[in-house]
C-alpha positions as CSV (number, residue, x, y, z in Angstrom):
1,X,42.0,42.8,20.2
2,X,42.8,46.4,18.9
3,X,44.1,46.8,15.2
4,X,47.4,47.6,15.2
5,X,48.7,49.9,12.7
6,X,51.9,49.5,11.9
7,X,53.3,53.2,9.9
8,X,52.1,56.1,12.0
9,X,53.7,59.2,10.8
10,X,54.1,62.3,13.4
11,X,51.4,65.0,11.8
12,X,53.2,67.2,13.3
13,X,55.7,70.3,12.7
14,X,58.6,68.7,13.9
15,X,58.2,65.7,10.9
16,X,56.0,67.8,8.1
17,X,58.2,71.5,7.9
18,X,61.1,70.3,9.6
19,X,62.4,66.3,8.9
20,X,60.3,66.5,5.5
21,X,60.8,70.5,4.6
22,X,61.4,70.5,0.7
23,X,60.5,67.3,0.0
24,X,56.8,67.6,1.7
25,X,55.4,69.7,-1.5
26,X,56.2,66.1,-4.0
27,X,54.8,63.7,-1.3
28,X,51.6,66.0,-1.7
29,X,51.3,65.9,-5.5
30,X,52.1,61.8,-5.4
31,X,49.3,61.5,-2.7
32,X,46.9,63.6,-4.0
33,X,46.7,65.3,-0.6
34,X,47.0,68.3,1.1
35,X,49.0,67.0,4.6
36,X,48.3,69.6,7.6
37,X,49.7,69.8,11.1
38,X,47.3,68.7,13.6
39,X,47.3,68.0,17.3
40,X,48.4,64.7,18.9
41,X,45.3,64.7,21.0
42,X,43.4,64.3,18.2
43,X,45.5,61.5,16.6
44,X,44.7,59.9,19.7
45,X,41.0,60.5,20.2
46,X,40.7,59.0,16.7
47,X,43.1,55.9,17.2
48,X,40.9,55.5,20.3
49,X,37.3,55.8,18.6
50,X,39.0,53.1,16.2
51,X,40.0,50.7,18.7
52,X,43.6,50.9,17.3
53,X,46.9,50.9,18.5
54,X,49.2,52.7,16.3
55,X,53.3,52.7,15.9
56,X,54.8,56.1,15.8
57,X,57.8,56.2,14.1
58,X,60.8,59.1,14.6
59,X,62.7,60.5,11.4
60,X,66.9,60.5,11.5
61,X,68.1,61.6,8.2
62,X,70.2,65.1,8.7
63,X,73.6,64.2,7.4
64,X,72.0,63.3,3.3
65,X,69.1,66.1,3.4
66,X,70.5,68.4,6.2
67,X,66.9,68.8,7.5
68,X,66.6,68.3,11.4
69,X,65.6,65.0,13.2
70,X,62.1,64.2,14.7
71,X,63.6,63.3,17.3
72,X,63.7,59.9,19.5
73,X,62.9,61.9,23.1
74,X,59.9,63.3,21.3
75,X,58.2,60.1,20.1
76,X,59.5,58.5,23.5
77,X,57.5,61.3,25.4
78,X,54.3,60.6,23.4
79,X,54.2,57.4,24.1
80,X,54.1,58.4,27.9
81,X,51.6,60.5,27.0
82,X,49.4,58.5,25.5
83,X,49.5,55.2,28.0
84,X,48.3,52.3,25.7
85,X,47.2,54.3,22.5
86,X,50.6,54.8,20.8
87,X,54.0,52.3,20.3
88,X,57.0,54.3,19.2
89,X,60.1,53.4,17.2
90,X,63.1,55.5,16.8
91,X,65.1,56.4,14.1
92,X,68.6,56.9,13.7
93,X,71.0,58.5,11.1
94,X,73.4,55.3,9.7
95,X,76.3,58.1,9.0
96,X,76.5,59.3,12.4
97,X,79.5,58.3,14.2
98,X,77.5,57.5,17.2
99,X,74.7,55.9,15.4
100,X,75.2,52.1,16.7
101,X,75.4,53.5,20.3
102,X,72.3,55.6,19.5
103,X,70.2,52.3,18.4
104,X,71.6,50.0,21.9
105,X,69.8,53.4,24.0
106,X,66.3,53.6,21.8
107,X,65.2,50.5,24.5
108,X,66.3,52.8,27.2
109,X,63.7,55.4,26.2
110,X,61.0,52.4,25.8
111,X,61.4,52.5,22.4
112,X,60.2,48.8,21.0
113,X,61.9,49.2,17.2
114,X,64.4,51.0,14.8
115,X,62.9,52.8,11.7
116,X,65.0,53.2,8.6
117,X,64.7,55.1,5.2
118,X,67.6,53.9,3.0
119,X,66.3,56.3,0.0
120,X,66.4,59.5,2.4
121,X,69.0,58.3,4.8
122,X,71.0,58.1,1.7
123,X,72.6,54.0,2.4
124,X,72.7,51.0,0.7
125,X,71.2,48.7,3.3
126,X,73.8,45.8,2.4
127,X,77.0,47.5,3.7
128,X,79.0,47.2,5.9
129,X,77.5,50.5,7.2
130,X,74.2,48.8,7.9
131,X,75.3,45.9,9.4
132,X,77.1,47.4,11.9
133,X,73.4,49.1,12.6
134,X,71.8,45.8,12.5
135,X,73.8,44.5,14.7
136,X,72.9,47.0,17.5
137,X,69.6,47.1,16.7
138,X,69.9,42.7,17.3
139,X,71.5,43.3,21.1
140,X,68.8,45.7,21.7
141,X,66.4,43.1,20.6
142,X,64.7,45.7,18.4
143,X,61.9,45.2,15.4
144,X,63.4,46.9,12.7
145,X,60.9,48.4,9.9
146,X,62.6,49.9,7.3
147,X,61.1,51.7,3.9
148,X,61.4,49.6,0.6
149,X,60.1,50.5,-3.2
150,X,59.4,54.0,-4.5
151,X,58.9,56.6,-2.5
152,X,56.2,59.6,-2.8
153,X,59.1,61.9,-1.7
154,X,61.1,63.5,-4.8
155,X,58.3,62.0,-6.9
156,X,57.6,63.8,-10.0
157,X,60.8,65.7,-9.4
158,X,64.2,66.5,-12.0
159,X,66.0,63.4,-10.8
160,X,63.7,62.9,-7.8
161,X,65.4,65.6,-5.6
162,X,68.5,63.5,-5.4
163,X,66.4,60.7,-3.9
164,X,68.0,57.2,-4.7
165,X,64.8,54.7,-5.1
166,X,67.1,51.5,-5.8
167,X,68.3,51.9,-2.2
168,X,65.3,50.6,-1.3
169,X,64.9,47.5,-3.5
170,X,64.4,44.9,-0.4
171,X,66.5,42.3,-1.8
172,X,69.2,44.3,-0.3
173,X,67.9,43.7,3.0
174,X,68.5,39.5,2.7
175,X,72.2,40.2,4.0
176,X,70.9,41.8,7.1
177,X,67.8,39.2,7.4
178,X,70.4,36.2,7.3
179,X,73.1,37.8,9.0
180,X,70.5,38.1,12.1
181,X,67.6,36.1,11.9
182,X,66.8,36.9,15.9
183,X,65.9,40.3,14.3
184,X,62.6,41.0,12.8
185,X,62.8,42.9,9.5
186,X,59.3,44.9,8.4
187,X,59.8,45.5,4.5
188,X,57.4,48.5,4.7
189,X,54.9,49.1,1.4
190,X,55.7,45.5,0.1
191,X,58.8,47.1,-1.9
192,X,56.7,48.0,-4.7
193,X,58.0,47.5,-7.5
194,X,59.8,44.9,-6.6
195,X,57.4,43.0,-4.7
196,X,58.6,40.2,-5.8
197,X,61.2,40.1,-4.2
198,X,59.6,41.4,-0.9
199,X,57.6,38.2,-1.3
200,X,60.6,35.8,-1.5
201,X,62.5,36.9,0.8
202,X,59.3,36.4,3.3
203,X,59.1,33.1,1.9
204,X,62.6,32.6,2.4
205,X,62.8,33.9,5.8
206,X,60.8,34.2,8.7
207,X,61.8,36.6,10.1
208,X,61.1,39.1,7.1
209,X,57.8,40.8,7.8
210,X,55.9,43.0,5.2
211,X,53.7,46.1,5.7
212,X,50.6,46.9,3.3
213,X,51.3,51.1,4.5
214,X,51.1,53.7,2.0
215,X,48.7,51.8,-0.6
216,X,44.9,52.0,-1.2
217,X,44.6,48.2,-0.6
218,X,42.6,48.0,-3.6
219,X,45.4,48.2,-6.0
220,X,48.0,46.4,-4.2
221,X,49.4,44.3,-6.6
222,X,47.6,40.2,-7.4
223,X,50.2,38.7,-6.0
224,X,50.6,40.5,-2.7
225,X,46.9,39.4,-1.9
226,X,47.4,36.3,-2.9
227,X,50.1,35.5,-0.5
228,X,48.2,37.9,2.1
229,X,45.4,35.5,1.8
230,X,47.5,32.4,2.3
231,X,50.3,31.1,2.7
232,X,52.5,34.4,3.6
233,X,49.1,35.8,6.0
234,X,51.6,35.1,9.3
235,X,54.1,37.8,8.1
236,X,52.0,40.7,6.7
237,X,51.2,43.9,9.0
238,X,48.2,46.2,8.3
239,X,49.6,49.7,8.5
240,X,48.5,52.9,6.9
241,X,51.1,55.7,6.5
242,X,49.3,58.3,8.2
243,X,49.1,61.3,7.8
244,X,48.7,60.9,3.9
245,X,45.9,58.2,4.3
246,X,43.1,58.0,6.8
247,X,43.2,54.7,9.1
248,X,39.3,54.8,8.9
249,X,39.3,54.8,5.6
250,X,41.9,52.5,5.3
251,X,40.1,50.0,7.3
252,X,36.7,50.0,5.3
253,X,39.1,49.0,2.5
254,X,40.4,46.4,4.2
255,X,37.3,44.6,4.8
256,X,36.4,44.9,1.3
257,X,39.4,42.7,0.0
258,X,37.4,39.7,1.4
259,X,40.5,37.6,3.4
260,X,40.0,34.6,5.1
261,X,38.8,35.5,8.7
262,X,41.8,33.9,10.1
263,X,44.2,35.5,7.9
264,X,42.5,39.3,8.6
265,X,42.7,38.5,12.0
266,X,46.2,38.0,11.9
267,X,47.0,40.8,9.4
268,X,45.4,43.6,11.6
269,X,46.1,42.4,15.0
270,X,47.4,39.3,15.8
271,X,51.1,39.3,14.1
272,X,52.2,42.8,15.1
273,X,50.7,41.6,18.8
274,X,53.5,38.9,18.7
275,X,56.2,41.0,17.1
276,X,56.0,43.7,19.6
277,X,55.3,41.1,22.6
278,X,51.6,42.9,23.6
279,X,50.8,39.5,24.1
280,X,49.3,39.7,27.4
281,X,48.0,43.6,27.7
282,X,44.9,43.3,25.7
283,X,47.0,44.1,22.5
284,X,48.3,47.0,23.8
285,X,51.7,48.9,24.5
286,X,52.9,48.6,27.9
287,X,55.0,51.7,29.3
C-alpha cells in the first residue's frame, strides 16, 4: 500500500504569490526555507518515485486577507491530471454568502474533503458560522481537515500580521465533532500547543483524526508519540506540509521514531485508506 500523505500544499503561483502573497516572507523565516514555485509534474514524478499518494488541498480565504483563492476547479483539474497520484480537497471561504452551497458542489468536482484555516479564514470554528459549514460539508459526506495550533504564517510578525492563533485551539472544534459525528474531523499539526487537547478530544471522539504535518517528527511533543504508538495509532495521519518540508525526508524521519509495525502501518497508510474509502484501489484515489 502507498503512503498517504495527508497536507500537500500547491507549490505553485496560484497558492505561494497569490493565496499566501504577504504572508509567504514569515512562513519562510519560521521554516527556515526558501519555498519556490515548481512544476506539478515534478511533484508528481517525486510522489511517484516515493510510492505515495498525496492530498492536495485548495486555499479560500479572500474576504479576511483579500488575497485571491487557489481555487477548487484547479485542484479538481489536477487530480484528473494526475490519475491515482494526487487526492484533492477544496477549500471554501466561511464568510461567503454562498459558502454552504459551495461545500454540497466540492463532491461534484470529485473533491473527497473540505480544508479549513480558522486563523487565516479569520472564524471561530464554534459558531454558528461554522456549523452551518459543517453541516454541508456532513450531507456531502466530506472529510474535513482543518488547521489547529500556531501557525508559521504572521510568525515573528508586530501582532502576527493580524493572524488570530487562538482560533485554532482545537478544543473549538468539539462542538462541530459532536454535533456531527458522521463527519471526520483532521486536527492538522496536532494543535500544538495545545496538544493536549487535540489528544482528548481524539480520545473522546472517534471521529476526530490528527495529522503529524508541518513538524520534524523528531520534536513532536512526548505525548503525541506516546499516543501515536498506542492507544490513539487508529486516528493519526502521516502528512508533511509540503512544500516547506520534503516528504522524503520526512519519511526517513519517520522510520526513525521506532513505532510499533502495526501502528506505522496504520499511521502512513492504512487510516487515511479508510478515511478517504481507497479501500479497494490499491490505496489509491479513484477519479
Amino acid at each position: 500500500m502507498p503512503t498517504i500523505d495527508m497536507h500537500v500544499h500547491l507549490p505553485v503561483p496560484e497558492w505561494l504569490e497569490g493565496a499566501l502573497g504577504p504572508y509567504l516572507a514569515s512562513a519562510e523565516r519560521y521554516f527556515r526555507k526558501r519555498v519556490t514555485a515548481r512544476p506539478m509534474e515534478d511533484l508528481a514524478a517525486e510522489y511517484e518515485k516515493l510510492d505515495m499518494v498525496g492530498v492536495l488541498l485548495a486555499w479560500d480565504a479572500e474576504t479576511f486577507t483579500g488575497c485571491p483563492p487557489l481555487s477548487n476547479e484547479l485542484v479538481a483539474g489536477l487530480i484528473k491530471r494526475f490519475p491515482g497520484r494526487f487526492v484533492g480537497f477544496g477549500s471554501v471561504d466561511p464568510h461567503r454568502p454562498d459558502a454552504a452551497l459551495r461545500v454540497r458542489r466540492l463532491p461534484d468536482l470529485g473533491l473527497l474533503g473540505l480544508k479549513l484555516h480558522p486563523t487565516m479564514q479569520g472564524f471561530d470554528p464554534s459558531s454558528d458560522l461554522a456549523m452551518r459549514i459543517f453541516e454541508a460539508a456532513a450531507d456531502a459526506r466530506l472529510t474535513v481537515i482543518t488547521h489547529t495550533g500556531t501557525s508559521g504564517l504572521g510568525a515573528g510578525c508586530p501582532g502576527g500580521q493580524g493572524l488570530r492563533i487562538d482560533l485554532a485551539r482545537p478544543i473549538l472544534l468539539d462542538r462541530a465533532a459532536a454535533t456531527f459525528p458522521e463527519v471526520p474531523i483532521v486536527l492538522a499539526h496536532a494543535g500544538w500547543p495545545w496538544h493536549l487537547e487535540a489528544l482528548a478530544m481524539a480520545l473522546h471522539k472517534s471521529n476526530i483524526y490528527i495529522d503529524i504535518s508541518g513538524w520534524r517528527y523528531r520534536y513532536l511533543p512526548p505525548e503525541v508519540l506516546r499516543d501515536m504508538k498506542g492507544r490513539l495509532s487508529g486516528q493519526f495521519l502521516f502528512g508533511t506540509d509540503v512544500p516547506m518540508f520534503s516528504p522524503a525526508d520526512l519519511l526517513e524521519e519517520f522510520a526513525t521514531l521506532e513505532l510499533p509495525g502495526e501502528a506505522a502501518a496504520k499511521i502512513l497508510s492504512g487510516n487515511a485508506t479508510r478515511l478517504l474509502g481507497l479501500e479497494g484501489s490499491g490505496g489509491h484515489a479513484k477519479h
